[in-house]
N, C-alpha and C positions, 0 to 999 in steps of 0.2 A: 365709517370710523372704526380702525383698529381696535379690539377689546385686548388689554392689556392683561398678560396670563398671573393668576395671583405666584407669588412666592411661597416654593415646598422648603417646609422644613424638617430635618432630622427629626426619627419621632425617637422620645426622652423616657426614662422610668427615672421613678422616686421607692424606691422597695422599703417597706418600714418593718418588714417581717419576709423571711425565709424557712420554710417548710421543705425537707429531703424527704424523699420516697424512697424504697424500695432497697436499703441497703442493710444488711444484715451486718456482714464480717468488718464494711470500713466505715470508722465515725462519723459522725455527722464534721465535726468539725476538719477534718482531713479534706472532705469533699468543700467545704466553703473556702477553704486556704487554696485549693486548685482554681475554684471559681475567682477568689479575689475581687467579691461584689460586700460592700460595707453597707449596713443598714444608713438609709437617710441620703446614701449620694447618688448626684445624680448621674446614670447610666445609659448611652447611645443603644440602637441594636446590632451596632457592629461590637460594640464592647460585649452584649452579651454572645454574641458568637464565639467573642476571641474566652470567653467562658466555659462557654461551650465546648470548645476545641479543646481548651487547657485541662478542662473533665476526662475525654476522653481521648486526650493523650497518653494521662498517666495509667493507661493498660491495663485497669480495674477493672473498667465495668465493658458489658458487652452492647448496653444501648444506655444514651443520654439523653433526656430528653427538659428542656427549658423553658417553662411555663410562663408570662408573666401573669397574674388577675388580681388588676389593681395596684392594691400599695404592695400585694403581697406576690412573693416569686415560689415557686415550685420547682422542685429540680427532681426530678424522678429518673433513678437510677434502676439497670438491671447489672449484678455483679456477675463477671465472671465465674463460671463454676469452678470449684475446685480438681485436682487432677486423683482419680482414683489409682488410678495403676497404668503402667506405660508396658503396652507389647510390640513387640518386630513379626511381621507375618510375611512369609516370602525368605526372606533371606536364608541363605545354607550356605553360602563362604566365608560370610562372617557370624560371629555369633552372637547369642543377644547381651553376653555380658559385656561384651566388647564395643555394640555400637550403643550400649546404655551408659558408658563412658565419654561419648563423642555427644550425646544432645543434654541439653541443659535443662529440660522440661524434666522436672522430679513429680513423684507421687506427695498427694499431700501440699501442693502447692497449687497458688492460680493460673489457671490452665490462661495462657495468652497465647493466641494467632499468630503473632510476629514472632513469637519465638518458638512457638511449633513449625513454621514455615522455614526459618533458620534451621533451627534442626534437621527437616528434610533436607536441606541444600548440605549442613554437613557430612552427613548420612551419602548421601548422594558425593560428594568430594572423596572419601572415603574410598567408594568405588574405584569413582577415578583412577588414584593413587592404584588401585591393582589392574589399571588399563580398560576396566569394564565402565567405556564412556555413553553407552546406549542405558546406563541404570537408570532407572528412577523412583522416587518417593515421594509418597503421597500421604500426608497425617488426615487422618479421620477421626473422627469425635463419636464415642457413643454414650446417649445421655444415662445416667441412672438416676436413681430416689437422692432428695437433700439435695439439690445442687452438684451431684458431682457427676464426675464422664471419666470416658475411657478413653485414653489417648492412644490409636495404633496406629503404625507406620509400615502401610502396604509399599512392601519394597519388590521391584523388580529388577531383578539383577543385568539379566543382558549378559549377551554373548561378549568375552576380552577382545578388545581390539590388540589385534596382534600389528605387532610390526612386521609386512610382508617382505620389505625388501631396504638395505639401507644402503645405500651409494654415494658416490663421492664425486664432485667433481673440480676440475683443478689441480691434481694429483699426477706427479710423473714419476715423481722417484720411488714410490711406492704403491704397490696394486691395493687394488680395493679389498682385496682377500687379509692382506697385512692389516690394513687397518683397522678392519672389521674386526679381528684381533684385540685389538685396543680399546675400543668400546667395551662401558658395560652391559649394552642393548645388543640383541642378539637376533637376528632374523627367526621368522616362525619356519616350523620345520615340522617333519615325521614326528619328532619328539616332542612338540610343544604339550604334551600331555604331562612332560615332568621336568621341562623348562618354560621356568617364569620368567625368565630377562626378556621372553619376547615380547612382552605386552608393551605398550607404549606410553610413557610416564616423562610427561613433561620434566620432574626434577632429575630425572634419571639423565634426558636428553642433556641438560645443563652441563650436570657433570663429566659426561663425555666428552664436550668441550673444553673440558679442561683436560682431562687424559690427553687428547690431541694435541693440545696444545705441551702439556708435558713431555709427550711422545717427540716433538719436532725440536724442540728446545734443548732435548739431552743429546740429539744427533747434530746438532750445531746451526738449525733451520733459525737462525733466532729473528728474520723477517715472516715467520709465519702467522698467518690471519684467518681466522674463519672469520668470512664474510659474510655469510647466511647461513640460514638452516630452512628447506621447504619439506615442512609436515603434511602431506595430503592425504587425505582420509578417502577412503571410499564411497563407492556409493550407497555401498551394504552399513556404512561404518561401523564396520568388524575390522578394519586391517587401514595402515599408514604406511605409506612408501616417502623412507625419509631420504632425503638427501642434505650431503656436505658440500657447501663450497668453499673449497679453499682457494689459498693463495700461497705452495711455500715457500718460494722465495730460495735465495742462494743457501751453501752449507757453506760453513766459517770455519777455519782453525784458530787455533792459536797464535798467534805471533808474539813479538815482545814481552818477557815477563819480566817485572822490576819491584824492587821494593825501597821506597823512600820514606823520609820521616823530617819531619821540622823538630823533635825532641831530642834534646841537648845527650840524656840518658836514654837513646837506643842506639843502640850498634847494627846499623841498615845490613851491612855484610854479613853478620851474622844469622839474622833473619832470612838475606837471600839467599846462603846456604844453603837453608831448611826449605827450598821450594823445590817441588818435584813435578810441577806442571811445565811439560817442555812446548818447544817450539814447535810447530805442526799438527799439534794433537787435534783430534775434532774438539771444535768449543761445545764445552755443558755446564750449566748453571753450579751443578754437583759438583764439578773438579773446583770449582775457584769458591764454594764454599766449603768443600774439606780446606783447603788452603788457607784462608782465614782459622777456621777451627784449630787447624795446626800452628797458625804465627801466634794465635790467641791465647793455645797454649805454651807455646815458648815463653811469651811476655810474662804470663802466672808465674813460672817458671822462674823466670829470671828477675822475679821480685816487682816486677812493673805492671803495679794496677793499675785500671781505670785506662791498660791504651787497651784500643779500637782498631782493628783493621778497616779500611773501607777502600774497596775496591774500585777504580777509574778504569774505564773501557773505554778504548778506542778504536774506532772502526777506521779499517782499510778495505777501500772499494776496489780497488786495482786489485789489489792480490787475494781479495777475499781471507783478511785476517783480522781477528782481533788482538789489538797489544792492551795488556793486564798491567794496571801498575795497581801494586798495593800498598795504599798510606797508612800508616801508623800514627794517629791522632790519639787524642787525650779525650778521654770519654768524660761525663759527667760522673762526680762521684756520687752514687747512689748506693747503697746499700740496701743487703735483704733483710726486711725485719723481722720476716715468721714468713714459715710455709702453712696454710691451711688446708689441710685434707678433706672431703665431705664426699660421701656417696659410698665411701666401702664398708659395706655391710658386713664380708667375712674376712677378705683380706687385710691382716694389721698392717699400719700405719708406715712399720718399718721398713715394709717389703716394697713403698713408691717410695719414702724417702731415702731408702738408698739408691733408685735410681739418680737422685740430684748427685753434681760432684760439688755442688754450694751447700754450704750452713747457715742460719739465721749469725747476720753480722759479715760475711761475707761479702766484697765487692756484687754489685747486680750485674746481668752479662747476660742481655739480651738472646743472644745464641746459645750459650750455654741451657739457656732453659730451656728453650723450642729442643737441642739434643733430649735433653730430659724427657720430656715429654714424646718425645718420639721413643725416645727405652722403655715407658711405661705403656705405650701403644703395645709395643712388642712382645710385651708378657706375654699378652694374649689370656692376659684374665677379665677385660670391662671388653663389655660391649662399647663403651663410649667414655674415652680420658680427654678431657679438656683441661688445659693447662692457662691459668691469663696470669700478666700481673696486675696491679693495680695499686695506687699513691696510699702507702703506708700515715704513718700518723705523724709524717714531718713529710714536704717534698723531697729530702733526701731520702728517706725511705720506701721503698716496695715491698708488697705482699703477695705472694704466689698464692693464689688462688686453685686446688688442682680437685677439679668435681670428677670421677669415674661413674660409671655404672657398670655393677658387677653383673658376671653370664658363668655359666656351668662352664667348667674346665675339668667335671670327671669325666670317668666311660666304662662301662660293663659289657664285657661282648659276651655272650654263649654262644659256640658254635657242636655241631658237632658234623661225624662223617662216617661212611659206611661204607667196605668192600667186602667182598667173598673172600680178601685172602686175609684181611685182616681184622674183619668185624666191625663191630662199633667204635666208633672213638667221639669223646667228650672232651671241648675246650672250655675254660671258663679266666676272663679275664678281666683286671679291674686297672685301671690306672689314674692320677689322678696328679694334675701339674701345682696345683696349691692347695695341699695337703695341712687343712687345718687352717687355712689362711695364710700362711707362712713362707709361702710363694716357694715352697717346697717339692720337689717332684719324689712320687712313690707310686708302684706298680708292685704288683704280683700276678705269675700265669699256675696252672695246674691245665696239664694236657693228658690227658686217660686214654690210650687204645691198645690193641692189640700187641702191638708192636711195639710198646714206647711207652715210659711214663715220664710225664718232664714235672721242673717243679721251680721256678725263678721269683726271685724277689730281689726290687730295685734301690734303691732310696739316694736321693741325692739332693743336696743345700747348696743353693746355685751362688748364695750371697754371705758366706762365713765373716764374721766378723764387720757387717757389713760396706764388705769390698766384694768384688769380684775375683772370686776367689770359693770355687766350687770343691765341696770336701761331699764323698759317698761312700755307698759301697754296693757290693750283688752278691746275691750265693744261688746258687744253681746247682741241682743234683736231676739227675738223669739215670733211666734204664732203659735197655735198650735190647730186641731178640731181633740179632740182628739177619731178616729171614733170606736174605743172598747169598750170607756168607756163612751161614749156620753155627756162628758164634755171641755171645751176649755179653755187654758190655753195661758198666756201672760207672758213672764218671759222677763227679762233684767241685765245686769252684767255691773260693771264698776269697774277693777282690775288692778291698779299700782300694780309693783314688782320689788322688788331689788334681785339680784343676785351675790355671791360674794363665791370663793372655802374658803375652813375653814379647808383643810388638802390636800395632796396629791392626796387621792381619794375621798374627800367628797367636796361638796358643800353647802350651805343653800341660800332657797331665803325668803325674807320678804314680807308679801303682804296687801295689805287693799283691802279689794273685800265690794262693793255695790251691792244687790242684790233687785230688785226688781219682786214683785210675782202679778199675779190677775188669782184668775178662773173666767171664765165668764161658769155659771151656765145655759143649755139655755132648753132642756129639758128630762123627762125620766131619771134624775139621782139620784141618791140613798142618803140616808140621810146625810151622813159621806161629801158626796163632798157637798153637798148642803148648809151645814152648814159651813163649810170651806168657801163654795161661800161668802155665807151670809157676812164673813168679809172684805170681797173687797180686796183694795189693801194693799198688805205690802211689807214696806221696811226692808232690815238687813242688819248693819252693823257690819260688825266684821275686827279685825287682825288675821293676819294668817301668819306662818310659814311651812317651809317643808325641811327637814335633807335628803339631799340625797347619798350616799357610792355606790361608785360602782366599783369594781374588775380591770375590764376593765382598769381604768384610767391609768393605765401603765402598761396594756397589759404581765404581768409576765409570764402566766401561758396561753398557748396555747389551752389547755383542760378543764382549767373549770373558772369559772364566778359565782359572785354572787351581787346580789344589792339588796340596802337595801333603802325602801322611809319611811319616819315618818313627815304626818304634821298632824298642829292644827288649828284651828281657833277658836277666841273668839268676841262672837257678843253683842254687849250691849254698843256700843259706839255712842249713835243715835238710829237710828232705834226702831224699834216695838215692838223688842223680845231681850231675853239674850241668848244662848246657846252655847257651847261648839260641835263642828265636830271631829273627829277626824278617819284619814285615816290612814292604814298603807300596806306596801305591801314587800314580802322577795321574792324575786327570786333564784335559785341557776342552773344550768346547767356543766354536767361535758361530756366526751367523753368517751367511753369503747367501748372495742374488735379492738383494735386498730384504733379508730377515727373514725370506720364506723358508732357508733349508738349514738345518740345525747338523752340525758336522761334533763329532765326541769321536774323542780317543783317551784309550785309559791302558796305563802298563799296570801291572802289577805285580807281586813277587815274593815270596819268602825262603827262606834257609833257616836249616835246625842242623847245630854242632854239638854235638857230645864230648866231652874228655870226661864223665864218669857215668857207669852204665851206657846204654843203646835204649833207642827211640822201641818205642811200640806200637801198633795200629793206631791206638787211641792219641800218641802223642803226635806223629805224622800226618803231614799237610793231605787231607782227602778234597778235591771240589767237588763239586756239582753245576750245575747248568746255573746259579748267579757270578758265577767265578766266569765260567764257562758254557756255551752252550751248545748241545746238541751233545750232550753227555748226561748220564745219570750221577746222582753224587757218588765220589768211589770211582768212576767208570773207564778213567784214563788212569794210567800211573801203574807202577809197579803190581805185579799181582803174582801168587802162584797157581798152577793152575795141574792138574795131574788126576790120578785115579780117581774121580768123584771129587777131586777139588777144586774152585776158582774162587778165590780170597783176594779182594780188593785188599793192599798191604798199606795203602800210601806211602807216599816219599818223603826224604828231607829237603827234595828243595821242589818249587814250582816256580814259574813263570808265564801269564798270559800277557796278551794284547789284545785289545778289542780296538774294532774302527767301527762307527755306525753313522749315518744317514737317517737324521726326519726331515720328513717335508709333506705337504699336502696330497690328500690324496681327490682334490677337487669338490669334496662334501663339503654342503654348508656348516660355518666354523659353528653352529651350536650343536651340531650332532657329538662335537671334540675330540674326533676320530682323525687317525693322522697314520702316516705309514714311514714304515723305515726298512733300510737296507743292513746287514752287522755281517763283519768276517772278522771271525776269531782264529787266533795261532796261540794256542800254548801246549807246555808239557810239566807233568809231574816225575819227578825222577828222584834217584839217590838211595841207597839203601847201603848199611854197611856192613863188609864182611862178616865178621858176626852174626849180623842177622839171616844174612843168605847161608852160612852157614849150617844153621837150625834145617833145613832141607835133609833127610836123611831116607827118605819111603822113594824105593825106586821106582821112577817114570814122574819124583813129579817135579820141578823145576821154579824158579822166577825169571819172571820175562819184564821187560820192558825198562829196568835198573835205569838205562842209561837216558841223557835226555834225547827226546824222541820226539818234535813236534807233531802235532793234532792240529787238523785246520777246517773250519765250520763256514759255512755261509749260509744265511738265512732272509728271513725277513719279516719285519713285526708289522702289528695293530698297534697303533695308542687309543685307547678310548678313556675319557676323562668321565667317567662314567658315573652313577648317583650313589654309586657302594665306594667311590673313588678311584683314584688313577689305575687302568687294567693294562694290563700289556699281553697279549700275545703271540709267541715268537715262535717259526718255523723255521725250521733248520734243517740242513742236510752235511753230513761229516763229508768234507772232499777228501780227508788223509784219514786215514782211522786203520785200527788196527783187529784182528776176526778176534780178539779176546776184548775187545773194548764192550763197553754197553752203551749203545748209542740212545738216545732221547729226541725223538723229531718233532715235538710241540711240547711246549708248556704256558702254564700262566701263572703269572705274577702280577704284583702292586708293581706298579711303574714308581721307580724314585728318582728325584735329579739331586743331583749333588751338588 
């Protein structure tokens, strides 16, 4: 016969009393509100686990432990020690104030496991972000007297994983060398000792992806897709060989451009007028929204707020075009109720709100603000301008929100330099683009050698009245032993200038320039300057303008650039003499063989006309090798040359040409080394009767009066180097002339224009 098994039942507590052990800093009654056990009820021993748990959840204590004996419960607690002081051992890249801002375990606080372990892992991310993903941290405890410990965090840093190699595939129209370009990640190289782009940083990687995708977009790719991205690490993991897959897809033009409106009050033909995106162009995002900006400001213009551009595209797969229609809808009326400013600490207030072309109360215009905020990018005073709006205190109103974070915008350089012929020489220079806050630019140099004392001070208010509408000035005084020509010269400048744009892409500035001259004649020098001496000091004043156009200004065209300078000056208002200057200069540069070779040509030119007095060395056009190269400054142009004499004279007129060539010279693009081809044709010439005159010491003459081309062919370095952009240029004169002074290397800052 079966024996029938008795029945288990949950075993029960009755607690009539609660007795806490073992805690010092937290109450009694804090721990029984976590427990949640009431004198008299009755309690399972799953309840007291779930007790239990709930005790040492709350991150207090370091042991719990749950007694029952009898009617009475015991909870004996060990608390957490307190945190005595927090140290980083190991680390040398980052520093400890740095990563005592990253973990959250303070001194003077309960030291908890879960958040010291956090901490390492933040600590550890930290790394990451500089590419060193082999780091690791490790928090250790060391106990002291009273409960407390010492919280340290043995860090080991680990070698960067570099990015070894980054490749593309899917790619026709353009090599992987272009692209590579485009990224802000940079292959490891010779130099990764003082390039960081190489390391490998997931958010970094992100953002390349969108370069790319910007990159394809402005060239008319607008089916292009990255499809993947494979990061493979090594086996060292020291290094990542990344790869892109793309897909670009066809390149588009333009086709059709139209402008329509269903509003009774706009005049469509007038608006289509104003379009300057033609048929065939390559399509970019950039052309069709200047285009909008521009109907958007017509409509301002023409009293009609609240319309809307919005742009309709239509794809043509036959002929690979896009037709543009742009509608003129009726926006919501929203207005701006306040701009809020927050973040700029020395920059006032006025220097971002004159970026807006809106005022509080003004229609709101979605684009208009993104413009704005892109102008206050462009200062180049925050390290980080973020611009939002956000629902004012009616739905009809917005609130621009514009947070910066300001970054040093001065610079103090000392340099100095030393030769055997001319000794020591001390530079010292300061300049500083927000001057005071005030989004003001001011400089001064003082240059001390042998040869030269210079002395320049700049100042210039880029935002008058606030408009655009730049008002300045410079003065500049200079001396000079001049030791080629063994004559010395003292010059001095005093030039207000207005500044104000006059189109889209153009500007003009206005200027009144003082110039002050003296040769101090001293001895061994040739008739021409001596005679010149002879007239001591002169002043000239003149007015002057200068018409500047430059391509650039809204960035259309990715591939090519052109700018155009034309100023004048006229002297005879004061001063000593009358004359007419006149400069001009054409640049144009385009891109060919798909972006890899960079082609530049630049004319340039000036004339100087007297009808009162005659020009003087100091006033006449002298180059040197940035005009020109594979010449000394002085080294071409008029000169007299006879018994112990040869006196660079300069002339009143010049004119060069430059043609040059960059392209690759096969190095990987982080070295930023690149090579180029230059032949230069110009000539300095002109001098007038008069001055040739002054010649009287027999045997000794001037040469080269007439124009006379000079012709150079060379070839450069570019290196984008850590002191900044280097150039240098090797040259040999094919035409030159046995009084010339030729120059066959120099270096220079590399500048583009």
């Amino acid at each position: 016969m079966a024996t029938i098994p008795e029945i288990a039942y949950a075993q029960s507590y009755v607690f009539n009393a609660v007795s806490i052990e073992g805690n010092r800093r937290v109450e009694p009654g804090t721990i029984l509100s976590y427990a949640g056990i009431a004198r008299g009820d009755r309690v399972s021993a799953a309840q007291l686990n779930d007790a239990y748990q709930r005790i040492l959840g709350s991150g207090l204590f370091e042991t719990v432990e749950i007694i029952p004996q009898g009617s009475r419960l015991v909870i004996r607690v060990v608390e957490y020690p307190t945190i005595n002081r927090i140290a980083f051992e190991g680390n040398k890249r980052i520093k400890d104030e740095d990563l005592a801002q990253i973990v959250q375990s303070q001194s003077r606080r309960v030291f908890s496991p879960r958040v010291a372990e956090a901490d390492a892992q933040a600590v550890s991310k930290a790394y990451e972000v500089q590419g060193r993903l082999a780091a690791r941290v490790s928090p250790k405890v060391i106990r002291r007297s009273d409960n407390r410990v010492d919280l340290v965090f043995e860090v080991f840093e680990g070698g960067v994983a570099e990015v070894e190699r980054i490749g593309f595939v899917g790619n026709g129209q353009y090599s992987d060398r272009r692209l590579r370009r485009v990224l802000d990640t940079k292959q490891a190289g010779l130099l990764r000792a003082v390039i960081r782009k190489d390391t490998f940083i997931e958010d970094r990687v992100e953002f390349d992806k969108q370069l790319l995708r910007d990159f394809y977009s402005s060239r008319g790719y607008v089916d292009f897709r990255i499809t993947g991205i494979n990061a493979e690490l090594s086996q060292e993991r020291d290094g990542y060989f990344v790869t892109f897959n793309v897909e670009e897809g066809q390149q588009f033009t333009v086709g059709e451009v139209s402008v329509t409106s269903d509003l009774s009050e706009v005049d469509s033909d007038l608006f289509g007028s104003k379009i300057r995106l033609k048929r065939g162009k390559v399509y970019s995002p950039a052309l069709v929204e200047n285009e909008i900006a521009r109907l958007e400001k017509l409509a301002v213009n023409e009293g009609l707020n609240f319309v809307r551009v919005e742009p309709r595209v239509s794809r043509n797969d036959r002929d690979l075009t896009l037709d543009i229609e742009f509608q003129l809808v009726r926006g919501e009326r929203i207005f701006i109720e306040r701009i809020d400013i927050e973040g700029n600490t020395t920059t006032l207030d006025r220097v971002i709100r004159r970026q807006f072309e809106v005022v509080e109360g003004d229609p709101f215009n979605p684009r208009a603000i993104r413009e704005s905020a892109e102008r206050i990018r462009a200062l180049g005073f925050f390290n980080k301008a973020d611009v939002d709006a956000r629902e004012g205190s009616s739905p009809q109103q917005v609130v621009i929100d514009v947070d910066v974070e300001e970054k040093p915008t001065g610079s103090i350089s000392l340099g100095g330099s030393y030769s055997t012929a001319n000794g020591i020489g001390v530079t010292f220079a300061f300049s500083e683009k927000n001057f005071l806050g005030r989004g003001q630019a001011f400089s001064f140099k003082i240059s001390n050698a042998a040869e030269s004392q210079q002395y320049g001070l700049r100042f210039a208010e880029p935002g008058l009245f606030g408009r655009d509408l730049a008002l300045g000035f410079q003065l500049g005084y200079s001396e000079t032993d001049n030791l080629n020509a063994d004559f010395d010269t003292v010059t001095g400048i005093f030039q207000p200038f207005l500044e104000f744009p006059v189109a889209e892409q153009a500007r003009l500035q206005l200027r009144y320039t003082l110039d002050y001259g003296h040769i101090r004649n001293e001895t061994d020098v040739g008739d021409i300057v001596t005679a010149e001496a002879a007239e001591g000091e002169r002043y000239d004043s003149s007015l002057g303008y200068t018409y500047i156009f430059d391509s650039l200004a809204k960035g259309l065209d990715p591939n090519t650039r052109y700018r155009f300078e034309f100023g004048q000056d006229y002297a005879g208002l004061g001063g000593d003499t009358t004359f007419v200057r006149t400069n001009a200069k054409a640049i144009a540069q385009t891109r060919i063989m798909n972006e890899e070779v960079t082609l530049r040509a630049t004319l340039e030119g000036g004339a100087l006309s007297y009808s009162k007095g005659n020009s003087r060395v100091t006033d006449r056009f002298l180059i040197g090798s940035d005009i020109m190269r594979g010449f000394t400054y002085g080294g071409i142009g008029p000169r007299e040359v006879g018994t112990g004499v040869d006196d660079s004279l300069g002339g009143n007129f010049y004119a060069v040409a430059r043609f040059e060539a960059e392209f690759p010279l096969g190095l990987p693009e982080e070295y930023g080394i690149s090579g180029g081809l230059f032949y230069d044709v110009g000539s300095v010439w002109g001098l007038s009767d008069a001055t040739k005159n002054k010649v009287t010491t027999p045997g000794n003459k001037v040469v080269s009066t007439g124009f006379d081309a000079r012709h150079v062919i060379g070839f450069s370095i570019f290196w984008d180097s850590a002191l900044g952009p280097l150039r240098l240029n090797f040259s040999e004169p094919l035409v030159k002339r046995k009084y010339d002074e030729t120059q066959n290397f120099n270096l220079t800052i590399s500048t583009q224009f």
